[in-house]
C-alpha positions, -999 to +999 in steps of 0.1 A: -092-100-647-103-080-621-089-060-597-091-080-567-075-109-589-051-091-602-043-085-565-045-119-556-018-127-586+004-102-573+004-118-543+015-150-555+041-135-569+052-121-542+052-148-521+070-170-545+098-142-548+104-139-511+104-174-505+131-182-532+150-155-515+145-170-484+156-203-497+182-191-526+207-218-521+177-246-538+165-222-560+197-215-575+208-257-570+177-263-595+181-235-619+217-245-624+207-283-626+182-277-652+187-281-695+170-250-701+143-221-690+112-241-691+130-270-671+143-246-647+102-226-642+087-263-638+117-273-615+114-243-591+074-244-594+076-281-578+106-267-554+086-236-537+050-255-544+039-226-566+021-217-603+041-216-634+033-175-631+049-171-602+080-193-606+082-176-641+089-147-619+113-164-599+133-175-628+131-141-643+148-126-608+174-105-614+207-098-592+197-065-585+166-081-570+185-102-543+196-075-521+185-072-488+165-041-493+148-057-525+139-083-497+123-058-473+108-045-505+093-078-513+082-084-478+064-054-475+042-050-509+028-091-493+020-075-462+003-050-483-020-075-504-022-100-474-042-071-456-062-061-492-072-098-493-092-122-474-082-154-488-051-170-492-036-189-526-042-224-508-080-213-509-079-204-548-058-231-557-070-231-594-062-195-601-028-199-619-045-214-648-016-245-647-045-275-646-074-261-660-080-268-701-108-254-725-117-269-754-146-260-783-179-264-771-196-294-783-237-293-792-239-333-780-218-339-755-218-299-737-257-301-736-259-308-702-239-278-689-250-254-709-284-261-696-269-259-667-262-224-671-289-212-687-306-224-655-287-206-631-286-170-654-318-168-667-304-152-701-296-159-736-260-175-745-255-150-775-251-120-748-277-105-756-295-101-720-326-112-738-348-142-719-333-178-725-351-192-753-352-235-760-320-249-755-318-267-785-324-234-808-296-214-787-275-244-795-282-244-834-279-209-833-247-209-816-231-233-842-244-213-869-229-181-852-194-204-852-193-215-885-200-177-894-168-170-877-187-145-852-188-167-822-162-195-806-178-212-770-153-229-746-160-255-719-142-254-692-125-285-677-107-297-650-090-329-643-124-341-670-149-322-651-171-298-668-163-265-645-178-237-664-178-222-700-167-194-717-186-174-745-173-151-766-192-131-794-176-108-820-200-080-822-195-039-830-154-050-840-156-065-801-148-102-788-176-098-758-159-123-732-183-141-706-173-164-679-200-183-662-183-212-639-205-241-627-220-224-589-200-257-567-166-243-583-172-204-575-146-188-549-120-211-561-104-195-586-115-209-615-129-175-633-091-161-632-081-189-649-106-192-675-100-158-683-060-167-687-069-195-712-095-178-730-070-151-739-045-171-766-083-190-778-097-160-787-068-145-804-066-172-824-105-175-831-104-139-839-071-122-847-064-086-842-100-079-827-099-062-791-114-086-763-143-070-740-149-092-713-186-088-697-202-098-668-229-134-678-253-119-686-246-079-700-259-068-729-234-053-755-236-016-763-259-006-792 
């Protein structure tokens, strides 16, 4: 995640906490109301209109954080990011990760958007950097690469619609991590939340191996 995302979480978060200070009396109503910890997150998520990250937060508030001056406190660090960022959360709705779903790459049915971004980056899928080569033989050799246990490629859906992949390659004891996200779904946040998903994915797919993530097209080191 980048900087500027991390940022734009933060901000969320922020956001989230002041207004469930603001409007404690619900918060607390549906907290007490519900059977347990997830009920409560997905009860105050609905309440403020926020993420499941930020209402984590929310839920996670403690009494110390309740006090006026933890308010001011609050207040101040949004004023901070609002100022650092040009967009608000309503723009980059799909950032929290909460609707968007990855599943295994398939060499039938994911033909047509993986052509679609070998047409808009111009590269290899492996990560190389190398020219794009057929479409079929990067396919083949991608399947081989994930039955050899040294690759695992993610599409990237929401609500059904193909949104982007992910791409990860184990080489040099690193998970190389790329993102490419279909170009009518950029700005929207939808790069912050593959990167969420693709986190628990690849630790399963490779366990214990550190996680590089790369920009599309960069070549691993040597």
């Amino acid at each position: 995640m980048t900087d500027h995302d991390k940022a734009a979480a933060r901000r969320e978060i922020a956001d989230a906490l002041l207004n469930a200070l603001n409007r404690r009396h619900e918060v607390l109503d549906v907290i007490v109301d519900a059977d347990d910890r997830a009920a409560a997150v997905e009860a105050v998520a609905g309440l403020l209109g926020t993420s499941h990250l930020a209402s984590e937060a929310v839920v996670g508030l403690s009494f110390a954080q309740i006090t006026k001056d933890s308010r001011r406190g609050i207040a101040a660090e949004l004023d901070d990011l609002n100022s650092q960022l040009s967009f608000t959360v309503a723009e980059r709705p799909a950032a929290s990760g909460d609707s968007l779903e990855l599943r295994a790459f398939s060499p039938d049915e994911d033909r047509d958007v993986f052509i679609a971004r070998t047409t808009d980056v111009g590269a290899s899928g492996d990560g190389s950097g190398a020219p794009a080569a057929d479409v079929d033989d990067e396919i083949r050799a991608a399947q081989s690469r994930v039955d050899a246990e040294e690759a695992a490629w993610f599409v990237a859906l929401e609500g059904g619609q193909k949104v982007g992949m992910v791409f990860g390659e184990l080489t040099h004891g690193e998970v190389n991590v790329r993102i490419w996200i279909v170009p009518e779904y950029r700005k929207r946040g939808y790069g912050t939340a593959a990167l969420r998903k693709c986190r628990s994915e690849m630790a399963t797919y490779f366990p214990a191996v550190p996680m590089v993530v790369r920009a599309p097209g960069a070549e691993p080191p040597a």
